[in-house]
Structures are given as structure tokens and as C-alpha cells.
C-alpha positions in Angstrom: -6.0 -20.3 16.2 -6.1 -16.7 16.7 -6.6 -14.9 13.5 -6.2 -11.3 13.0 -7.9 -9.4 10.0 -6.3 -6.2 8.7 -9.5 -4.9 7.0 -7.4 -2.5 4.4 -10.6 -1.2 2.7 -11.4 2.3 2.8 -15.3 1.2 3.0 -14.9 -0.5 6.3 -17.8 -3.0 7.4 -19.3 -2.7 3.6 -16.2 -4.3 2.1 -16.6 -7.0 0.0 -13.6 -8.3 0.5 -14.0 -8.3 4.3 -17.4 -10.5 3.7 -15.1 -13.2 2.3 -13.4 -12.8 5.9 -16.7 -12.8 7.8 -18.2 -15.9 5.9 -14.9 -18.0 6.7 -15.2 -16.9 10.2 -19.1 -18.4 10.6 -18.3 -21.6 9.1 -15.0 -21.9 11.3 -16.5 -21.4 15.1 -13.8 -23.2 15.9 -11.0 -20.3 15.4 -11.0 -16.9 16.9 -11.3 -14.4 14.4 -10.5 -10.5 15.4 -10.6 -7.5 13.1 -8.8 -4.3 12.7 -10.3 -1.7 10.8 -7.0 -0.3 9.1 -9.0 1.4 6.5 -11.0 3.3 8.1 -9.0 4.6 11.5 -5.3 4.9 9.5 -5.6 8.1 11.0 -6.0 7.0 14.4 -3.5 4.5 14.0 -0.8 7.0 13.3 -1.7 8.7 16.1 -1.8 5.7 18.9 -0.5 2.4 17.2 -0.1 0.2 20.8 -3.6 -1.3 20.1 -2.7 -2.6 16.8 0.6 -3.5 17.9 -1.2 -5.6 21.0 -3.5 -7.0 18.5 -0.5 -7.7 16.2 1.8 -9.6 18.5 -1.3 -11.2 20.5 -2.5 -13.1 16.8 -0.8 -16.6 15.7 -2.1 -15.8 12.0 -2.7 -12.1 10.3 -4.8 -11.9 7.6 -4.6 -9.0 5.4 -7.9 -8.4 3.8 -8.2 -5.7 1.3 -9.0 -4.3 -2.6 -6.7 -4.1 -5.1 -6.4 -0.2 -5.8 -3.8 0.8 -8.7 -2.0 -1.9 -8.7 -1.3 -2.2 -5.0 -2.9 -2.6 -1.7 -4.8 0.4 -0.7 -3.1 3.8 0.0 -4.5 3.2 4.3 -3.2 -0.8 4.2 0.0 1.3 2.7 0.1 3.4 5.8 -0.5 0.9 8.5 2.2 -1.5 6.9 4.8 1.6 7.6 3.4 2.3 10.7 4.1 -2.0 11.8 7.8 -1.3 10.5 8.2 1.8 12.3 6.7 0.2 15.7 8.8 -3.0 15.7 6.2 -5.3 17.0 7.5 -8.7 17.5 5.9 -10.6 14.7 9.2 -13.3 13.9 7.5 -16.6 13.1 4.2 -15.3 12.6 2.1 -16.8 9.9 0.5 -14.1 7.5 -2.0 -14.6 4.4 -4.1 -12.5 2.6 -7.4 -12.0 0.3 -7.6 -10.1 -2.0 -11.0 -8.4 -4.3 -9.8 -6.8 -7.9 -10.5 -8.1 -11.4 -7.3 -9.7 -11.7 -5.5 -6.8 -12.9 -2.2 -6.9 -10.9 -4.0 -8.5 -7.9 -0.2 -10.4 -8.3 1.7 -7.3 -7.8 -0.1 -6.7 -4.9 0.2 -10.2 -2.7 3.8 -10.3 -4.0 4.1 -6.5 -2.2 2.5 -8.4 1.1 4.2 -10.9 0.9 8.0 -9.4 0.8 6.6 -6.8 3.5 5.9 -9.8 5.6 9.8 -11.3 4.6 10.9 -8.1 5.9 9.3 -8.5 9.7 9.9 -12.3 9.8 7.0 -13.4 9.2 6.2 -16.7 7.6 3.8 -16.0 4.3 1.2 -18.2 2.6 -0.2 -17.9 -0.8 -3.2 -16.0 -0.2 -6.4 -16.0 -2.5 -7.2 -13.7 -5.3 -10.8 -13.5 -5.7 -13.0 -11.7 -8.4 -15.1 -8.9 -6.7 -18.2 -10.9 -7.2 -17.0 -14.1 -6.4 -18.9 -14.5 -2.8 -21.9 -14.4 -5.0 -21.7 -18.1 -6.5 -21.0 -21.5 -5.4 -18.1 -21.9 -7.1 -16.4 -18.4 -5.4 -17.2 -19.7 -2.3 -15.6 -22.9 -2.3 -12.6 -21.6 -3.8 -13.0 -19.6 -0.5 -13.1 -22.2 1.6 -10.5 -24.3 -0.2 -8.0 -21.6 0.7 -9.1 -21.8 4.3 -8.5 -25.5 4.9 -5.2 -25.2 3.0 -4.2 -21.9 4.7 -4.9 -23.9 8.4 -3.2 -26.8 7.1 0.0 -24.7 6.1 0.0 -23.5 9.1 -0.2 -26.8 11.1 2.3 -28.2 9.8 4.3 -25.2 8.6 4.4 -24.2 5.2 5.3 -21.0 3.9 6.9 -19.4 1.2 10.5 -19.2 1.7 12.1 -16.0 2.1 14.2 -14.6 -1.2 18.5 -14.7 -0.1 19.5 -11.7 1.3 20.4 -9.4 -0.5 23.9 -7.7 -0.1 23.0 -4.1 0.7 26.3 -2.0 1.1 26.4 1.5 2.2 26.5 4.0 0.0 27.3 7.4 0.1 24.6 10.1 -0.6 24.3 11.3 -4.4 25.6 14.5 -4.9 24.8 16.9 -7.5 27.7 17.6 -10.1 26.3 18.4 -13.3 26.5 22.4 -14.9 23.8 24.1 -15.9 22.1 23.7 -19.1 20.5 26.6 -21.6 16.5 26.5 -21.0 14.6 26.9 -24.5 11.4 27.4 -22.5 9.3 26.4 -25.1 8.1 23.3 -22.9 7.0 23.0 -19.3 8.0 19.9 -17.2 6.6 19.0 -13.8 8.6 16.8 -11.1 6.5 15.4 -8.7 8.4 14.4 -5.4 7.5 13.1 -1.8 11.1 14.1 -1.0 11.8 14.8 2.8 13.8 17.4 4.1 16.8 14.7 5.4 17.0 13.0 1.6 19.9 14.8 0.4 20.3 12.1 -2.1 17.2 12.3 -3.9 17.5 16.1 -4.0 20.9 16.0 -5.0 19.3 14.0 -8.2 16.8 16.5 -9.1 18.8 19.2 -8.4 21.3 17.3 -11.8 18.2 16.6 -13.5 16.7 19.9 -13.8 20.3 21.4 -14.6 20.8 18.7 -17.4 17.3 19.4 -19.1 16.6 21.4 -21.7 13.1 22.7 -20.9 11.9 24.8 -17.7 10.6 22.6 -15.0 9.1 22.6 -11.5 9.1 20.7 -8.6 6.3 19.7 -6.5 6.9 18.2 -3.4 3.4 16.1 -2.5 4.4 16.8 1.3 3.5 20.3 0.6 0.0 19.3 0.2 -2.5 18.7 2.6 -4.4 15.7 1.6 -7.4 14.7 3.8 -7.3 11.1 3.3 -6.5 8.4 0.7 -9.4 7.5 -1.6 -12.3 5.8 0.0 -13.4 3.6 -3.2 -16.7 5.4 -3.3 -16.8 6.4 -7.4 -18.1 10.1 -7.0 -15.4 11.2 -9.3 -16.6 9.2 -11.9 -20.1 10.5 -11.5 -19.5 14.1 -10.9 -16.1 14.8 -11.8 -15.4 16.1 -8.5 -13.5 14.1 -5.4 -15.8 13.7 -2.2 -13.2 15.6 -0.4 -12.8 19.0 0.1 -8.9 19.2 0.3 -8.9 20.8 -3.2 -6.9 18.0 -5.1 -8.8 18.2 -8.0 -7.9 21.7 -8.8 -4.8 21.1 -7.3 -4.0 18.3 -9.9 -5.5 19.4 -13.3 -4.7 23.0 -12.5 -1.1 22.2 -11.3 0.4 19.2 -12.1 -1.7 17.9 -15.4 -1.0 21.4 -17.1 2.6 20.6 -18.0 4.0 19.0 -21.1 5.5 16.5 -19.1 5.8 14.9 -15.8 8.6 13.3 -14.0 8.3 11.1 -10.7 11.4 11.2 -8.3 10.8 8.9 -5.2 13.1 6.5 -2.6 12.2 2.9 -3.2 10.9 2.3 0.5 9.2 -0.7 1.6 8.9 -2.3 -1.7 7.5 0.5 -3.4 7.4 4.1 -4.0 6.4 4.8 -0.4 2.4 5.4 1.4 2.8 9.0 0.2 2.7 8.4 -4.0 0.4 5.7 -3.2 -2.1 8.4 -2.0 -1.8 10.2 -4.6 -1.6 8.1 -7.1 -5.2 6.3 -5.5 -6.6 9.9 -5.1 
């Protein structure tokens, strides 16, 4: 079987989650394992995707492999999801797992987001494994390891999956369109809307337009496509030692001089993909 690993972690080769990957793939010479480093060349992926798309359509089983940051997979697993959408690769029928490194908070969240990403190209899902970050470290982690693997190979010999959710009736709408009068300011408070809103979304402008003309206080809107970030976060715990983010895009000022100094903050987003979309994701990681 030809297995593909989407390595999702920003720390590339030094991933512990990969290592789960890498000590399945010694003790199953057998299968073919091939690895994509998503988290580390997200950027070059946006830029050329027809390798991952060869790699993508060439694999009989993809294996995403990646930390559980906030809640979700990764801010560059995020991107390169997108980025398979946008490139239509031909993945109907294709099985698709996943392992996972967190301490269990929300590690469910995040193989449920995988999972209905995978609905959404056809693909055929399995239950993936959640391990603990240490768990490759003791005997019992690693046959909980290898446990998934034979029932992962089985699954997909004699096709077991989850079974895709009904479809869902998705009528077309018309865009929202702002209709609400203006409202006296007191100004005693200051309220922040952060947005990844893009220039064609007339809906979701139309809805903060109404919102800041139906609240009370002074607001602002900033639109996080305005700001250049350098990358999503790479996992590497600087901040927490220094205070200060390894990159030198200026979010730090940007977000406790900007955004943290209001009274209140509002989020205003598209549900895209199953979420609030790659761009939140990077901030919200960063």
C-alpha cells in the first residue's frame, strides 16, 4: 500500500508526532511510506502545488500527521487542506487517517475537522489515533501505535470507513445587506472587530457595517489581511521564555498594541472549510 504522510508540524523532521509515523513505517517494510513536509514548505506549496497534488493522487492511503495547536490542526496543515480543495486533485475513494500529538485537549475537535475535510473531497476516513505527546516513549504508547496500524490496514482491506454525514440541503442565498440606522456613540468604550474579510464578501461586510451602526460604543475594524504575517507559529516556545515571537513581522506589537488595547473584541469570519478559515487560524496560533 502506498502511504502518504502529510507531516503538518511546523518542526518538520523533529516532530514527535511524525516519529510515531517513522516507527510504523520500520516495523512495516512491507508498505511504502512517502512524506510531505506540509509544515515546513506551506509556503512553497502555495506557490507550486502539482508535487503535492502528484503525490496526493499517486497514494492509496493519506495519513495526516500533525500537533494539535489551539484546538485544531496546525495553522500550515490549515493552509495545505485549502490549497487540496482549491487544486481539485482526484482523491474520490481514497482512504485517509490520521495521528495526532496533544494532551487530549480537543485532539477530538481536531480529527473530527480532518475528518469532514476528507467527506468533502470523497475520501473514505478512518478513526485515527490520538496519542499523548510522550506516548512513543513507553511500551504501552507504542502498541497502542501499532494496534491502530493493523486496524487502520485492515479497514482498508476490506473497506471500512466512517460513513459520510447526509447532505446537507444548502440553498442559495442572497448576500446580507446592511439595513440598520445609525446609533448615538457614548465613546466611553473602545471595541475592536477583527476580520479576515475579502474584498468580494459583501455579505460579511454588509454585517459589520449593521453591527457597528447598532452598537453603542466606538469600534474599529481590523482586517488580519492587512497584516503581513511571516508564517504561522512554528511550536518553538520562545514566547513563553522571552515574551517576544521568533519572528520579526512585528505581531507582538501589533497585537497588544492594537488589538488587546480595546475594551472588547469581536470576531467576524465566513465559516469556510469547517472552520473559521487558514487565516484566523494563523492568528489565532501566532
Amino acid at each position: 500500500m502506498n502511504i502518504l504522510v502529510l507531516n503538518g508540524s511546523p518542526k518538520g523532521k523533529a516532530s514527535a508526532t511524525l516519529h510515531t509515523a517513522l516507527y510504523l513505517e520500520a516495523l512495516h517494510p512491507e508498505h511504502t511510506f512517502e512524506y510531505l513536509p506540509v509544515g515546513v514548505r506551506i509556503k512553497s506549496y502555495e506557490k507550486d502545488f502539482a508535487p503535492a497534488r502528484a503525490a496526493l493522487e499517486k497514494a492509496d492511503l493519506v495519513l495526516f500527521c500533525y500537533p494539535v495547536y489551539t484546538f485544531l490542526a496546525p495553522y500550515q496543515l490549515h493552509r495545505f487542506v485549502e490549497l487540496m480543495k482549491e487544486s481539485g486533485p482526484d482523491l474520490a475513494g481514497k482512504f485517509a487517517s490520521q495521528i495526532t500529538t496533544s494532551k487530549h485537549f480537543y485532539d477530538v475537535t481536531a480529527h473530527r475537522w480532518v475528518e469532514e475535510n476528507c467527506f468533502d473531497l470523497g475520501m473514505k476516513p478512518v478513526r485515527g489515533l490520538s496519542a499523548d505527546m510522550e506516548d512513543l516513549l513507553s511500551e504501552k504508547g507504542r502498541r497502542q501505535a501499532r494496534d491502530f496500524f493493523d486496524q487502520l490496514v485492515f479497514a482498508c482491506e476490506h473497506g471500512l470507513f466512517v460513513p459520510p454525514p447526509p447532505a446537507a440541503c444548502a440553498p442559495a442565498r442572497p448576500a446580507y445587506r446592511a439595513a440598520l440606522p445609525e446609533t448615538p456613540k457614548t465613546g466611553d468604550k473602545d471595541v475592536v472587530i477583527v476580520t479576515d474579510c475579502a474584498p468580494e464578501n459583501a455579505g460579511l461586510a454588509a454585517m459589520i457595517a449593521d453591527f457597528r451602526a447598532a452598537l453603542p460604543h466606538a469600534s474599529r475594524v481590523i482586517n488580519l489581511r492587512d497584516f503581513p504575517f511571516a508564517g504561522g507559529c512554528l511550536g518553538c516556545m520562545n514566547c513563553a521564555v522571552t515574551g517576544k515571537c521568533v519572528y520579526k513581522d512585528g505581531f507582538d506589537d501589533f497585537l497588544r498594541g492594537t488589538v488587546q488595547t480595546a475594551d472588547a473584541f469581536v470576531y467576524a469570519f465566513s465559516v469556510s472549510g469547517h472552520s473559521a478559515g487558514s487565516l484566523f487560524k494563523c492568528y489565532d496560533d501566532r
